[in-house]
C-alpha positions as a LaTeX table, in Angstrom:
\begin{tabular}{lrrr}
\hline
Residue & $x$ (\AA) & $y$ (\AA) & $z$ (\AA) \\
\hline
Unk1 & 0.00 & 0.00 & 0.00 \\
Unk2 & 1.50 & 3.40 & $-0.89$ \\
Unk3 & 2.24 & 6.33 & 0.92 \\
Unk4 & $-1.40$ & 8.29 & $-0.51$ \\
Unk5 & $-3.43$ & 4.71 & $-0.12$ \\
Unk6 & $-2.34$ & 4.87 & 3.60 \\
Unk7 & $-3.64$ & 8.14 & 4.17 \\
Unk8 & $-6.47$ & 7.79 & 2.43 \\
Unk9 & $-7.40$ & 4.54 & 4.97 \\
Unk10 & $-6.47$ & 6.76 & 7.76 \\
Unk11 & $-8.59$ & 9.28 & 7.04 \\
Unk12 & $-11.52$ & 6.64 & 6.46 \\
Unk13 & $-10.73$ & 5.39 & 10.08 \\
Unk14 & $-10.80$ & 8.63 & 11.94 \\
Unk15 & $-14.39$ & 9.38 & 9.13 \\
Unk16 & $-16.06$ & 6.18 & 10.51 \\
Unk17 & $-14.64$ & 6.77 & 14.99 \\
Unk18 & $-15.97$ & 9.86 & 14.49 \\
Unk19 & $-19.25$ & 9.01 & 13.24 \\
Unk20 & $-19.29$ & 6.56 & 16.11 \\
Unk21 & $-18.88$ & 8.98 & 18.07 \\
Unk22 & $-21.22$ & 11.77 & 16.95 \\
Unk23 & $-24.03$ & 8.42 & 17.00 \\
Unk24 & $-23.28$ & 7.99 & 21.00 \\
Unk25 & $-23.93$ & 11.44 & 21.92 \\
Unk26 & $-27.22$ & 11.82 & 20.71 \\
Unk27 & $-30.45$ & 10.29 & 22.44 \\
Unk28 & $-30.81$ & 6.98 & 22.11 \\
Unk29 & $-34.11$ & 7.23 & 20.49 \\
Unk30 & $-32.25$ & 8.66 & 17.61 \\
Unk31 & $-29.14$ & 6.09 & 17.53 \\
Unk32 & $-28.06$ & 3.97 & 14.83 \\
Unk33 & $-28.40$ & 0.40 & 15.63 \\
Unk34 & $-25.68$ & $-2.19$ & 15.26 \\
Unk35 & $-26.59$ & $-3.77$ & 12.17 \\
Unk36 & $-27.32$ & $-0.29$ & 10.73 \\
Unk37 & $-24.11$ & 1.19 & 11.71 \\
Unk38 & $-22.29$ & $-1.96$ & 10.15 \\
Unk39 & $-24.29$ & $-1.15$ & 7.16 \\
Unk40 & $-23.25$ & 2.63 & 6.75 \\
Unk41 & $-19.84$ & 1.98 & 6.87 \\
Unk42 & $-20.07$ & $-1.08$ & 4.33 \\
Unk43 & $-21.67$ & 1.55 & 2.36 \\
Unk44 & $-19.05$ & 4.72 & 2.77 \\
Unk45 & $-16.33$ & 1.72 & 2.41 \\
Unk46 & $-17.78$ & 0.59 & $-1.23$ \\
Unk47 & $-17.71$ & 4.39 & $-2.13$ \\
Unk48 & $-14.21$ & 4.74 & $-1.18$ \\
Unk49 & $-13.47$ & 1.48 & $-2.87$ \\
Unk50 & $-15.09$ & 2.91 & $-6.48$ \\
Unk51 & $-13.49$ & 6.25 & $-5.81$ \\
Unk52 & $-10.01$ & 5.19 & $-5.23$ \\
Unk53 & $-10.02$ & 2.55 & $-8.66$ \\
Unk54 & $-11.81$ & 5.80 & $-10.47$ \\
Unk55 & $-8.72$ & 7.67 & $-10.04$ \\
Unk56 & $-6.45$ & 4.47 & $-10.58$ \\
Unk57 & $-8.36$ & 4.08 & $-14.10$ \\
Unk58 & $-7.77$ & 8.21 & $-14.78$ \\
Unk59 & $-3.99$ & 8.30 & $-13.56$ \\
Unk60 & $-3.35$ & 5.15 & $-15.58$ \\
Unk61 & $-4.63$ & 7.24 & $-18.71$ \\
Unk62 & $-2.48$ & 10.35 & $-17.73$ \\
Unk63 & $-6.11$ & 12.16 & $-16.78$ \\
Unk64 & $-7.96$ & 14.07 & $-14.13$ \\
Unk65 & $-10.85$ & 12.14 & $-12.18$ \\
Unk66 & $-13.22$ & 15.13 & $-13.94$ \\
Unk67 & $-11.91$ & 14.74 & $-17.44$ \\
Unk68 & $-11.86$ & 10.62 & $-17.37$ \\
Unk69 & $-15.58$ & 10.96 & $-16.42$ \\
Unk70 & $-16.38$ & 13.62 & $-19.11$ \\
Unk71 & $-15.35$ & 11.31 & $-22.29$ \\
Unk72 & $-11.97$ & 13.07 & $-22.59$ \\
Unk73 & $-9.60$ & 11.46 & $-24.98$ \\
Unk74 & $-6.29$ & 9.82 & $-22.76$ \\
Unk75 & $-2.98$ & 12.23 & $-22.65$ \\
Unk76 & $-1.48$ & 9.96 & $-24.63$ \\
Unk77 & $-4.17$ & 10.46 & $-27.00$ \\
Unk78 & $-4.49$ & 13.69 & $-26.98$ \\
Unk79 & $-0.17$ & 13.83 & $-27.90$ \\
Unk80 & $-0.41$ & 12.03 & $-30.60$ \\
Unk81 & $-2.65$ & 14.23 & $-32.41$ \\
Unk82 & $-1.79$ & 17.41 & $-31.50$ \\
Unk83 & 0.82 & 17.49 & $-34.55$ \\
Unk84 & 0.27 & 20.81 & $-36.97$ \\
Unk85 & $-0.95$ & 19.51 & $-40.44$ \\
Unk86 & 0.80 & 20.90 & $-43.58$ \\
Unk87 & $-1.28$ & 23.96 & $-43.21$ \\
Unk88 & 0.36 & 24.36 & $-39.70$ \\
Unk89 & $-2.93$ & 24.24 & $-37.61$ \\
Unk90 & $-3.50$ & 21.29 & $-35.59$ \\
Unk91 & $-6.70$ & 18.87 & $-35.80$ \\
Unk92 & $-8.69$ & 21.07 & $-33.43$ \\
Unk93 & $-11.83$ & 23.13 & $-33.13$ \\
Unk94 & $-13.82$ & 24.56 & $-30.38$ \\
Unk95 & $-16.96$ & 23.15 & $-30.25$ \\
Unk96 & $-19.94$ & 23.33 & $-28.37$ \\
Unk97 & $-20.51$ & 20.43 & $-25.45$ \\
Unk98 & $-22.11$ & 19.92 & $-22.15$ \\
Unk99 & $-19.42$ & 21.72 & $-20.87$ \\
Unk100 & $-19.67$ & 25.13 & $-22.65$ \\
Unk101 & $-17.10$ & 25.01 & $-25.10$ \\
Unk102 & $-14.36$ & 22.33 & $-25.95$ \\
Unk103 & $-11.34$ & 20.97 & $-27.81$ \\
Unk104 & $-12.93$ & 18.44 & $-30.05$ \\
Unk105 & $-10.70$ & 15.94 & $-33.14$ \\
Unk106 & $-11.70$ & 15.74 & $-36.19$ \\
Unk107 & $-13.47$ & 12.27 & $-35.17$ \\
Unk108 & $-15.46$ & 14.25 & $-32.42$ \\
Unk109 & $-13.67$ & 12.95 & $-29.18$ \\
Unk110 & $-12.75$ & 15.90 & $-26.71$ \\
Unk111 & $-9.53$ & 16.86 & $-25.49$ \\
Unk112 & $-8.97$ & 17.74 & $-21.75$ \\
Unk113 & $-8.15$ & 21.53 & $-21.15$ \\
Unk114 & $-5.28$ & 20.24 & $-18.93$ \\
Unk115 & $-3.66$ & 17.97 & $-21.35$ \\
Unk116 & 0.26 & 19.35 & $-20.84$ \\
Unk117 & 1.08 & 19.11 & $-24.91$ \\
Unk118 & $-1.02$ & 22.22 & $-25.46$ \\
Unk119 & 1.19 & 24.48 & $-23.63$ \\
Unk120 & 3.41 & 23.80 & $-26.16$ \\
Unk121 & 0.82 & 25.34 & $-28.39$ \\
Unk122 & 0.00 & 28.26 & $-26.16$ \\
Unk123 & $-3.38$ & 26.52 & $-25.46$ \\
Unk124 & $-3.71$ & 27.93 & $-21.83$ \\
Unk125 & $-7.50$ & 27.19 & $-19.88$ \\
Unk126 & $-8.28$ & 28.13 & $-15.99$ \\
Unk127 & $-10.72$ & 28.79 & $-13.47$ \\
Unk128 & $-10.67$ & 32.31 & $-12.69$ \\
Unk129 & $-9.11$ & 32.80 & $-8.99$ \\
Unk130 & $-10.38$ & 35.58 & $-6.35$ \\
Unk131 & $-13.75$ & 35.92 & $-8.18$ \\
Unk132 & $-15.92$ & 36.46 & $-4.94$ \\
Unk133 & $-13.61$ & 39.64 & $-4.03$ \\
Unk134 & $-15.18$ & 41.67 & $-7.24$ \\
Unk135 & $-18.41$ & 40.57 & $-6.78$ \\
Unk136 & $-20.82$ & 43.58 & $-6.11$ \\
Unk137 & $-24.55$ & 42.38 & $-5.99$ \\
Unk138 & $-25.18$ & 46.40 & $-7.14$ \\
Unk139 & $-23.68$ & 45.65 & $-10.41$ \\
Unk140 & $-23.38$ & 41.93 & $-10.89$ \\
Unk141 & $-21.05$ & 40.30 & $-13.81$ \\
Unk142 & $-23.24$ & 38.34 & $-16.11$ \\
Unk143 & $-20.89$ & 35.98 & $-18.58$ \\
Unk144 & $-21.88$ & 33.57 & $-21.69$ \\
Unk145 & $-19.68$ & 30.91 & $-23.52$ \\
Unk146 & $-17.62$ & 32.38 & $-25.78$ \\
Unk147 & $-17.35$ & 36.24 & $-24.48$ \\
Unk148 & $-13.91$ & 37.97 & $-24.96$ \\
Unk149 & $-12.96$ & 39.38 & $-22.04$ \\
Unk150 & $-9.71$ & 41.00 & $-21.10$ \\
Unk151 & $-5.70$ & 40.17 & $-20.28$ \\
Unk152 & $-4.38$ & 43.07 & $-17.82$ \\
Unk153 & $-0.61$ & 42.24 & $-16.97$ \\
Unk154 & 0.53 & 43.49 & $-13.52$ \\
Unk155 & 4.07 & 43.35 & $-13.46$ \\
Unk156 & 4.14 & 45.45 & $-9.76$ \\
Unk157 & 1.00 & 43.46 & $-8.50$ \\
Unk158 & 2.75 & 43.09 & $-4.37$ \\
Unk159 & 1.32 & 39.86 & $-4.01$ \\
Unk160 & 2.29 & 37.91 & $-7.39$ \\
Unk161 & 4.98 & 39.79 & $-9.87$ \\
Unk162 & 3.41 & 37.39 & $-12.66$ \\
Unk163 & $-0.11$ & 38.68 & $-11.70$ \\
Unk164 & $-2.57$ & 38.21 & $-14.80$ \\
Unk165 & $-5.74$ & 39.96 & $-13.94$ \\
Unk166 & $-8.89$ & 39.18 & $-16.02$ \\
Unk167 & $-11.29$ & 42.25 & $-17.20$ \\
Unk168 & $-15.07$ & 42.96 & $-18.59$ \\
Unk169 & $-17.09$ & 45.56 & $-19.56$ \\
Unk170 & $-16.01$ & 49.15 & $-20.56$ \\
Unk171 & $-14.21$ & 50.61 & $-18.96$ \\
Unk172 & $-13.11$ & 47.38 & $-17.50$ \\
Unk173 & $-13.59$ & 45.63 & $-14.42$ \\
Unk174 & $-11.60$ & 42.78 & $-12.61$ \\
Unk175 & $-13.37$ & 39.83 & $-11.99$ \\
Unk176 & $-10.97$ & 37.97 & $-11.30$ \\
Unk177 & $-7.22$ & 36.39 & $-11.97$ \\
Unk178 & $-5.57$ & 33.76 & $-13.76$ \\
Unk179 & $-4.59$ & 30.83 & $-11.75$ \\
Unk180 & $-0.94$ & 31.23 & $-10.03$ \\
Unk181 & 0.65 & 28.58 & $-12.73$ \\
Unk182 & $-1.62$ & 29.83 & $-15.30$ \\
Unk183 & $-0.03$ & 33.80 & $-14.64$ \\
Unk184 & 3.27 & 32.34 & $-14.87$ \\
Unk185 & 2.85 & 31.11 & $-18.64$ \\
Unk186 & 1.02 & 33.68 & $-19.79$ \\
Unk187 & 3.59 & 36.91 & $-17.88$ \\
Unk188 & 6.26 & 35.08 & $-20.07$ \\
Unk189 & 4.62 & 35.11 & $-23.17$ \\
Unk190 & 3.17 & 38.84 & $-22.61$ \\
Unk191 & 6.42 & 40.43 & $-21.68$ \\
Unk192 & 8.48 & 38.94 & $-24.26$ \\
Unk193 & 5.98 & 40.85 & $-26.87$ \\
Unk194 & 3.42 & 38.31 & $-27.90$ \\
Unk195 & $-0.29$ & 39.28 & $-28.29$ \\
Unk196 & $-2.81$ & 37.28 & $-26.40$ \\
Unk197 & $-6.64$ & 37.08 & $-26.39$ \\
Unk198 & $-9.17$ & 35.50 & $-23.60$ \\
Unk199 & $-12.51$ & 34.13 & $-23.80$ \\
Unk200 & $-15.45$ & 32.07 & $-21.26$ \\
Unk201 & $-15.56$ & 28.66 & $-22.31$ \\
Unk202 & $-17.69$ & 28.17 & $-19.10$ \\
Unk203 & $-19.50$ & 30.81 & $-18.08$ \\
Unk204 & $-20.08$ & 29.92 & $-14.32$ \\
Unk205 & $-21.04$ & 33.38 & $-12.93$ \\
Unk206 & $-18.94$ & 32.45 & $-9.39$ \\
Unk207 & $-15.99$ & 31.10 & $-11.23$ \\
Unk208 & $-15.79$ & 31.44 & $-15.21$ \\
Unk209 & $-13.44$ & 29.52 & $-16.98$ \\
Unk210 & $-11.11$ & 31.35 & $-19.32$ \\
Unk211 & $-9.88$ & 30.15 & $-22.63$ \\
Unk212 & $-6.18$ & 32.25 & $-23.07$ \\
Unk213 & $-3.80$ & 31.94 & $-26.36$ \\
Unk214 & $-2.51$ & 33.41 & $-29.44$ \\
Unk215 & $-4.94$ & 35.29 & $-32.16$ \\
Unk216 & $-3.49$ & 33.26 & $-34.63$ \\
Unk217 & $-4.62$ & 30.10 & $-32.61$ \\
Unk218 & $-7.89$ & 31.07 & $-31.52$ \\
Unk219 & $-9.11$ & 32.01 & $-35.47$ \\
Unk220 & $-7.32$ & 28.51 & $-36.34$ \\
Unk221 & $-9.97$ & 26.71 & $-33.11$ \\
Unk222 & $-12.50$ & 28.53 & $-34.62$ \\
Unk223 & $-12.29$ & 27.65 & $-37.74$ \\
Unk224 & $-15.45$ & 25.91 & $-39.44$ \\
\hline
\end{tabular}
């Protein structure tokens, strides 16, 4: 058993002792009985069971829990497609899914947001951090799938020197930042020179997801 499966069953133990406990101090009128107490933690120890071979079956296939249940092609997939035809774009278009909007092959199969390889491409996707500090119930962001929003750079931002703050509206507002990592690809890319554009590819009013890459790349995923 490794290091993670360890603390998982640890954490199961101290779950199920404190149940146990929580059961004793209420009235006894109101206790679990033996058999059903057996029975609850049969049940929260088959739901561990699934969850832990769930992310066995998605780290085995170089994925995300999220993105093996969604359908999304493996990494290793996903690598050896993302190769630029002779045209120089690569097999890819955004389409529209359950999701909002996604990476989708030429034989319809999706392609996690997270998949590594499209850095390489300047493919950059994120949950917008530190949403709920701009929220102002007086004037309330509204979003929709596909909106362009904006890329502010903040080079003397005190808290984060790669700080990538994401704007709406005109004049714009912050809503919101790009994830730590995410700020760190993008700063590089924006103060060595190179133009990038941002759009909602979920439009989750507490925490849009932002699509972030080159113009070039963006016309070429939006291709028809």
């Amino acid at each position: 058993m490794g290091i993670w499966d360890r603390v998982k069953a640890s954490y199961r133990e101290a779950k199920a002792d404190a149940f146990q406990q929580a059961n004793e101090a209420v009235p006894a009128s109101m206790r679990l009985d033996a058999a059903d107490f057996d029975t609850r933690r049969e049940q929260d120890s088959a739901v561990a069971a699934r969850s832990a071979a769930e992310e066995r079956r998605a780290d085995a296939q170089g994925q995300t829990v999220r993105g093996n249940r969604a359908g999304y092609m493996s990494a290793e997939e996903a690598d050896a497609l993302l190769v630029p035809g002779e045209d120089g774009r690569l097999p890819l278009r955004l389409v529209r899914s359950g999701n909002g909007l996604d990476l989708a092959a030429p034989d319809g199969r999706l392609i996690d947001y997270n998949t590594p390889a499209l850095r390489h491409f300047h493919i950059f996707a994120f949950r917008a951090v530190g949403t709920s500090y701009y929220e102002n119930p007086a004037r309330p962001f509204t979003f929709r799938t596909g909106q362009t929003v904006g890329i502010l750079r903040e080079p003397d931002n005190e808290h984060d020197p790669h700080a990538v703050a994401l704007t709406t509206g005109w004049p714009a507002r912050t809503f919101g930042y790009a994830t730590e990592q995410g700020a760190r690809w993008v700063a590089e890319l924006t103060d060595s020179g190179q133009h990038l554009v941002a759009l909602i590819i979920q439009a989750e009013r507490s925490s849009p997801c932002v699509l972030i890459t080159t113009p070039e790349m963006l016309a070429s995923l939006r291709r028809e």
